[in-house]
Structure formats: C-alpha cells, structure tokens
C-alpha positions in Angstrom: 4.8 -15.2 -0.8 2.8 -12.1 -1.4 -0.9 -12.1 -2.2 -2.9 -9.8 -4.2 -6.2 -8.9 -2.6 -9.1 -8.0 -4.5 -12.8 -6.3 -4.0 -15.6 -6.7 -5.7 -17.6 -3.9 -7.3 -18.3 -0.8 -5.3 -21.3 1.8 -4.6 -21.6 5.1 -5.1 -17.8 5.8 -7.3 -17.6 3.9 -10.2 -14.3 1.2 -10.4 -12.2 1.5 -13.2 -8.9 0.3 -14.7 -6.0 1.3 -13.4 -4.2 4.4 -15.6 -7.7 4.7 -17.0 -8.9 8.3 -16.4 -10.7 11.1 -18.5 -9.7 14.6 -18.4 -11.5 15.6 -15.2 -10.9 12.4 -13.3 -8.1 11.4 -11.1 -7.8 7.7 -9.6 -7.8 6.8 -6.1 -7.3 3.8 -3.7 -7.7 3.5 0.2 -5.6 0.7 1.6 -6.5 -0.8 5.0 -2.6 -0.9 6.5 -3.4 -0.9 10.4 -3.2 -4.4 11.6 -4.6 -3.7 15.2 -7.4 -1.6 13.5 -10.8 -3.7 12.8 -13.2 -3.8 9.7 -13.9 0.0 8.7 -16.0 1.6 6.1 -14.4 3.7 3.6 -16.3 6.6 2.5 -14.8 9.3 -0.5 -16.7 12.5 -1.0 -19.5 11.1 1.2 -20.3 8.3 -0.3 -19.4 4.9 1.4 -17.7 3.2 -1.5 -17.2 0.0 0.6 -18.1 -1.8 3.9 -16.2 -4.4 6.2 -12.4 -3.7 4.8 -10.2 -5.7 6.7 -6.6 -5.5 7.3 -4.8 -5.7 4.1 -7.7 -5.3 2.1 -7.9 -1.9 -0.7 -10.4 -0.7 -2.5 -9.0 -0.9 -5.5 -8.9 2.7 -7.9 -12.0 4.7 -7.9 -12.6 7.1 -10.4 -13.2 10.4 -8.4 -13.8 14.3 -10.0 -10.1 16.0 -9.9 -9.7 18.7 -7.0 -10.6 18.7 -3.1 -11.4 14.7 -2.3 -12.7 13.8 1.4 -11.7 10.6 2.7 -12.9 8.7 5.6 -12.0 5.5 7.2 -15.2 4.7 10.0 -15.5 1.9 12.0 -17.5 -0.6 10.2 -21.6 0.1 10.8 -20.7 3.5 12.8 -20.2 6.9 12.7 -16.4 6.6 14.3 -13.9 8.2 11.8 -10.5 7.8 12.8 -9.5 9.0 9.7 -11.7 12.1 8.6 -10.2 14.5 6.0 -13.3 16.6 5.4 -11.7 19.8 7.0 -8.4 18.9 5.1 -8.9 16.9 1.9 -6.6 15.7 -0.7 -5.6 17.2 -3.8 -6.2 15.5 -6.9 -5.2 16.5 -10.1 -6.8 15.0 -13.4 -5.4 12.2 -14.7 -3.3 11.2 -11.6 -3.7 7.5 -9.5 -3.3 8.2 -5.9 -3.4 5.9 -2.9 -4.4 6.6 0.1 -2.9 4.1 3.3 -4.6 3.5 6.8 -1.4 3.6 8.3 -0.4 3.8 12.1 -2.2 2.3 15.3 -5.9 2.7 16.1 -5.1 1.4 20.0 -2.4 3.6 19.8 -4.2 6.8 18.5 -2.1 7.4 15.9 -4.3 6.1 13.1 -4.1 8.6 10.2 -4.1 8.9 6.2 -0.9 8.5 4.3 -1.1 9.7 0.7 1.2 8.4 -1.8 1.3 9.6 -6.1 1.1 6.5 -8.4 3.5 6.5 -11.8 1.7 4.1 -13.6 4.4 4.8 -16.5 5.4 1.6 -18.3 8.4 -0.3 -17.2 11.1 -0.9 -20.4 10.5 -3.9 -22.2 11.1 -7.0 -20.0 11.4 -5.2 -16.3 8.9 -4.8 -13.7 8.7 -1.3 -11.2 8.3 -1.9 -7.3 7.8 1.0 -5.4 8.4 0.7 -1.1 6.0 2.3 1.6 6.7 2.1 5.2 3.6 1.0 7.2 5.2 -0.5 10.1 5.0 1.6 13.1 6.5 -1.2 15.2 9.5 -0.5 13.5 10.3 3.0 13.2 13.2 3.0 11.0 14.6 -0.5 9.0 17.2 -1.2 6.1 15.5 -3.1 3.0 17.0 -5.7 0.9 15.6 -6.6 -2.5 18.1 -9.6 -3.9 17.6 -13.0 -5.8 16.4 -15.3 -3.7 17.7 -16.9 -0.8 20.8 -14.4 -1.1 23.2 -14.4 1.8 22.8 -10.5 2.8 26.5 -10.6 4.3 28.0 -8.5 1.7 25.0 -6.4 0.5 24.4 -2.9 1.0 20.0 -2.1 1.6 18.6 -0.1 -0.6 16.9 1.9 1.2 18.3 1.9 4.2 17.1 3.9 7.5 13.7 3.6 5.3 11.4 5.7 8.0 7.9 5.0 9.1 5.9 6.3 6.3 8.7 6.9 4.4 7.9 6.1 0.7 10.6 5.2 -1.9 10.2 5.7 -5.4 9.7 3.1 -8.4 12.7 1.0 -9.1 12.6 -1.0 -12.4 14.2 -4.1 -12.8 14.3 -7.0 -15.0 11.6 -9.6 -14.4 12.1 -12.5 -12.1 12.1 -13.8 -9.0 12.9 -11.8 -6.1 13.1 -11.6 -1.9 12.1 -8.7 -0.1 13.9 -8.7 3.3 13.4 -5.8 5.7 15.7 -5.6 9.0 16.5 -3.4 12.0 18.9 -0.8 10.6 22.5 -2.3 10.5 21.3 -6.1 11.1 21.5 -8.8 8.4 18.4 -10.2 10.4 14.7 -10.2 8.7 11.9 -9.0 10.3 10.1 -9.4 7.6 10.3 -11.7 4.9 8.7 -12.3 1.4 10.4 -15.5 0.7 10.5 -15.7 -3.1 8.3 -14.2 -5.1 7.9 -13.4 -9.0 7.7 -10.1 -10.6 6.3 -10.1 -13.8 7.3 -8.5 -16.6 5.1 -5.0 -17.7 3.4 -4.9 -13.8 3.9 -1.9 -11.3 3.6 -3.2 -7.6 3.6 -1.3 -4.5 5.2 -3.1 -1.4 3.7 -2.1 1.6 5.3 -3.1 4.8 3.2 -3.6 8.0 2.9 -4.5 11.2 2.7 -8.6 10.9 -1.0 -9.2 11.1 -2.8 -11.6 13.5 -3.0 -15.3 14.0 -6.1 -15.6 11.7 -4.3 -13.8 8.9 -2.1 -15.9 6.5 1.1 -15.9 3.8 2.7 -12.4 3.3 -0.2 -11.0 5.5 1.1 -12.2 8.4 5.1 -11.7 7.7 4.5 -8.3 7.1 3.6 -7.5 3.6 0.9 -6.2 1.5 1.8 -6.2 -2.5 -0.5 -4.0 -4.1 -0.8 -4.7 -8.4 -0.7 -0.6 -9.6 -1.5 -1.5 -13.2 
C-alpha cells in the first residue's frame, strides 16, 4: 500500500498549499529518493529549509522567488553536498510547482538532482492524474503495469514500457478507484515492485515514484519500492 509522508513546518521558506502561488513565486519540493543515501539537510537559496530527511521523506512545496533557485542536499549536520546546484541552479518560472528528486546512489557516486514540472491542472470530474518517475537505479530500464487489482498481467500490454532510469512519464487521468501498480524487468510479467492495491481518489494528482526498495527498518510501499507523493 502506499503511504503519504508528511513534514512539519519549515525554516527559512515559507510552506504553502499546493497550486498556491502569487505572481513572482514558483513552488518547489525536494524528495529524498536515494535509499542507500542517509539523513541529509536540504538547503534552497541558502537557507536550510529542513534537517534529518530520511529516505522517502519530501519537503513538501516551498514557496521560492521565480528565476535561478540553488538547491542542496548535505549530509545531515555537515557541510557534504552531494547534491550542490549553486554553479547550475534551476529555472523557475512564476506560478509553476516543481520537484526536485534525490535520485541515484550516494555509495555509488552517482547521487544527483532530478527535476521534474508539476501540472497541478484538475482531473475531469470523477478521475484522479498519476504521473510515473523512475528512481530506481537498480533497475535501469522496466515495463509498468497500472490495472485493477490483482489483474493477471498475461494479456496486458505496460504502459510505459522500457520506462528508463529517470525517465518521467506524464499525467494520466483515470476514473477513481482502486488500482495496482506493478513494475517488472522489461518483457517479464514478474513484479519487482509491487503496490498491492491501492485507492485513488477522485480530484487528487499523485506522483509515483519508484525506488530502490528501502531497508529492513523501512516499511509498507517504502520497502517494495514506492514513494506516492499527494501533488495537490
């Protein structure tokens, strides 16, 4: 089952409701998405916005002034930055949600920022939107199923399929319900990673991240291999 994880409030950049921007402001997250990665401190502009993120934690959307933002991504209680944009910051535009993924392996050194463009546009009446990012570098390229639960994949085709390592597919909106997210080795009917069944309600915007499964601590969809983000 997915879990939604939340934060409290945060220093230095004020938290604000999803969508909810002025017309110099943009929105940004930072998603912790490394599962071999530790705690970090998440810093935007030079201000640290929030200490001791674990894996699978966000920081929910931060209202930031539109144009050059700096993020970085520190090991928690140093000055270690895996993740330092300063010399190459993102581009926000007013009025925009972005979010920004801790993606890749820190033992690994390939810990780095991925950027992804919210569309926090209403679903029609009844559906839900459910947006894909691959965050799974132990599994470079997989085929996703998105069925009714407990469906027998035999006969269905993935949508996406040969979904790439920080590949990010756009919103698809369907009717609400319950659904199973099933991601495989491409041209296997075989889960590696597994939702189970899992409601999608009506008016919401998720983003389904998929990750390396996290540790023996961790729990639920953390540990299959999920994170399901709530966009609105």
């Amino acid at each position: 089952m997915f879990k939604q994880i939340t934060l409290g409030a945060l220093a230095a950049v004020s938290l604000v409701a999803c969508g909810s921007v002025n017309s110099s402001q943009a929105n940004i997250r930072v998603v912790h998405a490394s599962a071999d990665t530790p705690a970090v401190d998440v810093y935007v502009n030079g201000n640290k916005v929030k200490s001791g993120v674990t894996f699978g934690q966000n920081s929910g959307y931060l209202s930031v002034t539109a144009g050059s933002t700096a993020i970085k991504v520190c090991a928690t209680g140093t000055t270690t930055c895996p993740i330092d944009t300063t010399n190459s910051p993102v581009t926000t535009v007013a009025g925009q949600n972005y979010t920004v993924l801790a993606v890749g392996s820190l033992s690994g050194g390939t810990l780095q920022a991925l950027l992804a463009t919210d569309d926090l546009t209403a679903p029609a009446s009844g559906n839900f939107k459910l947006r894909l990012i691959h965050a799974a570098p132990a599994a470079p390229t997989v085929d996703v199923y998105v069925t009714a639960p407990s469906a027998s994949l035999t006969s269905v085709t993935p949508n996406p399929t040969n979904f790439a390592f920080k590949s990010i597919n756009p919103y698809i909106s369907a009717a609400a319900g319950n659904y199973q997210v099933r991601i495989t080795g491409v041209g296997s009917k075989t889960p590696v990673i597994d939702t189970g069944s899992v409601a999608l309600a009506a008016g919401k915007i998720y983003t389904a991240v998929a990750v390396n499964p996290g540790t023996p601590s961790t729990t639920g969809a953390l540990a299959a291999g999920v994170i399901l983000l709530s966009d609105n």
